[in-house]
C-alpha positions in Angstrom: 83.1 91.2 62.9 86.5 92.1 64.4 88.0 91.6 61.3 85.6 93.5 58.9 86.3 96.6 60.8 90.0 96.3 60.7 90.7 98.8 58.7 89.0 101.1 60.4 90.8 100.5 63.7 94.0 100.5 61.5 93.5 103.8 60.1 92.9 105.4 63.2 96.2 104.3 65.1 98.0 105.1 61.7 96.7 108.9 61.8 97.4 108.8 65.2 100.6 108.2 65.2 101.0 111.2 62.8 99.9 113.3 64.6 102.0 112.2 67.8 105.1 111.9 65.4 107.0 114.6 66.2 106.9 113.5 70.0 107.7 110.5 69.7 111.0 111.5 67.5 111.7 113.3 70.4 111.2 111.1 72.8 114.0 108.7 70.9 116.5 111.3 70.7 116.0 111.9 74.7 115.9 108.1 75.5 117.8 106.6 72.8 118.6 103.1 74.4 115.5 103.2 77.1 111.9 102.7 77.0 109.8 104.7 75.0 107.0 106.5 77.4 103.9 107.2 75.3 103.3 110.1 74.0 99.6 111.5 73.3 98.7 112.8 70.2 97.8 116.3 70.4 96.1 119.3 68.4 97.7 122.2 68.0 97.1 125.2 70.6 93.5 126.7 70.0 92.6 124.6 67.7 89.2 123.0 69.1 88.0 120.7 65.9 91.2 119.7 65.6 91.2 118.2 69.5 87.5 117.4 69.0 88.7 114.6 65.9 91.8 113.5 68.2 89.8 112.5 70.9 87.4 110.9 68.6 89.9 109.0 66.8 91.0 108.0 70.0 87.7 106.7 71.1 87.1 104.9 68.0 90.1 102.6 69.5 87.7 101.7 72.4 85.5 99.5 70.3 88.3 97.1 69.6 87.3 95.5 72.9 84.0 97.6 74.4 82.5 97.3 70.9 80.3 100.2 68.6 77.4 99.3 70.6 78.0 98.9 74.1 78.5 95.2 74.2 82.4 93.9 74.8 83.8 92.0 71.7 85.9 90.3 74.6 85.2 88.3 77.1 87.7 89.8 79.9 86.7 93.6 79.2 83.5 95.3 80.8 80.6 96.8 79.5 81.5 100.8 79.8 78.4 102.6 78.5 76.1 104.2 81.2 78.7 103.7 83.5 79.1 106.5 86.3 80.9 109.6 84.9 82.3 110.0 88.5 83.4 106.3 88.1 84.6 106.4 84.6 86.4 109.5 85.7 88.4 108.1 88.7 89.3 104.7 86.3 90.4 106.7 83.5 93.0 108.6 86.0 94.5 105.6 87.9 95.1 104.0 84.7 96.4 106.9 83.5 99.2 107.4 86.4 99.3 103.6 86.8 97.9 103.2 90.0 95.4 100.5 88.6 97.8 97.9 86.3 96.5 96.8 83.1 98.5 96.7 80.2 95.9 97.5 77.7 94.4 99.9 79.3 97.9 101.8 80.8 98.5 102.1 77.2 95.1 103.5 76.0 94.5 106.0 79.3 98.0 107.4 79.0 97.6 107.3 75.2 95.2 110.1 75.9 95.9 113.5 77.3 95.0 114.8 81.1 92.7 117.1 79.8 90.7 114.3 77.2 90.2 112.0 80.0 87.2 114.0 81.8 85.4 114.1 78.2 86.3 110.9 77.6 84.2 109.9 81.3 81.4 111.8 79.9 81.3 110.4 76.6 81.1 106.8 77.9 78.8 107.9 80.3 75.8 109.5 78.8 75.3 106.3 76.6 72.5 103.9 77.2 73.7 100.6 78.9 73.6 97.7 76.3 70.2 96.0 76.0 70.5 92.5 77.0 70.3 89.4 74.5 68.3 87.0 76.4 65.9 87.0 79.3 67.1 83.9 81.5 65.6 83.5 84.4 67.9 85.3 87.4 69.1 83.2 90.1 68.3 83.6 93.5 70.1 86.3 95.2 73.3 84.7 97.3 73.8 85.9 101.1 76.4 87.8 100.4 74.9 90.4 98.3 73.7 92.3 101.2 77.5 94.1 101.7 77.3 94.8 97.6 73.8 96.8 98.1 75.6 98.9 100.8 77.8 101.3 97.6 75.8 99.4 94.5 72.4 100.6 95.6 69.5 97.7 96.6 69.5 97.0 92.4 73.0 97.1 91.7 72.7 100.0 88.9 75.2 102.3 91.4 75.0 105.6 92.1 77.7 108.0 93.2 79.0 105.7 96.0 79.7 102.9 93.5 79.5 101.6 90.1 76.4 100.0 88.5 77.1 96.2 88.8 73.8 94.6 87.4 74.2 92.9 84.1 78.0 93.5 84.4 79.7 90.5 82.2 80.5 87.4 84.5 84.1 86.9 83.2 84.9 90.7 83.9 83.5 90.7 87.7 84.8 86.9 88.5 88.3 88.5 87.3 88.1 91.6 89.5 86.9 90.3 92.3 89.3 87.7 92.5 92.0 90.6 91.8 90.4 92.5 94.6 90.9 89.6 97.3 93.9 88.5 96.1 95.8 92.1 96.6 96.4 92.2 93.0 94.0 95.5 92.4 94.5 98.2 95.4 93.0 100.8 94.0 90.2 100.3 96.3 91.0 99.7 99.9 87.5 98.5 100.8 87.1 96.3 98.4 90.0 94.6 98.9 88.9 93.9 102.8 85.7 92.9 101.5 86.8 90.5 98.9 89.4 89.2 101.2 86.5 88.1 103.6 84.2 86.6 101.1 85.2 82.4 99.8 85.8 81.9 96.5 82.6 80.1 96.2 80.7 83.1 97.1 82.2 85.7 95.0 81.5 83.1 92.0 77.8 82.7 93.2 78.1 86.9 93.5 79.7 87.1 89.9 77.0 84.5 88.4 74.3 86.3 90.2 75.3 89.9 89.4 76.2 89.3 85.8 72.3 87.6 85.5 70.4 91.0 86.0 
């Protein structure tokens, strides 16, 4: 499926890098033996349809690994429709200035402007969260999902305290988590604590549990 739409993808990083051309030419002439910081494609000044199919092109790039429809194409990225815009919003920033470390995603937040990355929060935001696949059974809830329920709400679909969790993909909250208690992600000093004081085997049961709703 990731192949068929190839081209598509393609064509949009081809038009734009067009459009951030002349940037990055200038960008080479000012750091001609150093690393290349990237440079967002922008419309020109007062041009509003012109920004409007930037930012869409832009988002198109998104699908590669959150997919057309909501569902990630890969296994280590999260489901991003109907997430919180306040959320989405505060992601999309620490990427941006690096606070949170992900290579991907440090290349796609600061491949977009300051001003694109509130629209792009609201974008993802207003969509529906992905319709599951199947109906298993969900197991029964671990002891530890008590101090979740405290920011995640009693269901786990958040609110403006914290992100929605339920039916989060297993492999992208087993990751973070273990991120979380390991120091590796410190964008969130509370979680950190909390992960720190949870076992491993209870942030899988957490993940396995979470990821079922």
């Amino acid at each position: 499926m990731i192949n068929n739409r190839f081209p598509t993808v393609f064509g949009v990083l081809v038009v734009l890098a067009a459009w951030a051309a002349p940037a990055n030419a200038q960008e080479k002439a000012a750091n001609p033996a150093g690393h290349i910081p990237e440079v967002p494609a922008v419309a020109t000044v007062g041009n509003t349809a012109e920004a409007q199919a930037i930012l869409g092109a832009k988002l198109l790039v998104c699908n590669t690994c959150h997919g057309d429809r909501g569902a990630p194409r890969s296994v280590a990225a999260p489901i991003i429709w109907g997430l919180q815009e306040n959320y989405l919003l505060k992601q999309l920033n620490e990427f941006h200035s690096g606070v949170r470390k992900n290579d991907v995603m440090n290349w796609m937040a600061t491949a977009l402007t300051q001003a694109e990355l509130a629209p792009t929060a609201t974008y993802f935001a207003k969509k529906d969260w992905p319709a599951r696949t199947t109906n298993a059974a969900s197991p029964s809830p671990p002891s530890a999902i008590a101090v979740c329920q405290i920011c995640h709400q009693q269901n786990l679909v958040g609110g403006l305290t914290g992100p929605r969790l339920a039916g989060q993909t297993y492999q992208y909250l087993i990751a973070e988590m273990n991120r979380f208690a390991a120091g590796q992600r410190t964008n969130n000093a509370d979680m950190v604590k909390i992960m720190e004081a949870i076992s491993p085997a209870d942030r899988e049961a957490l993940a396995r549990y979470i990821s079922a709703l």
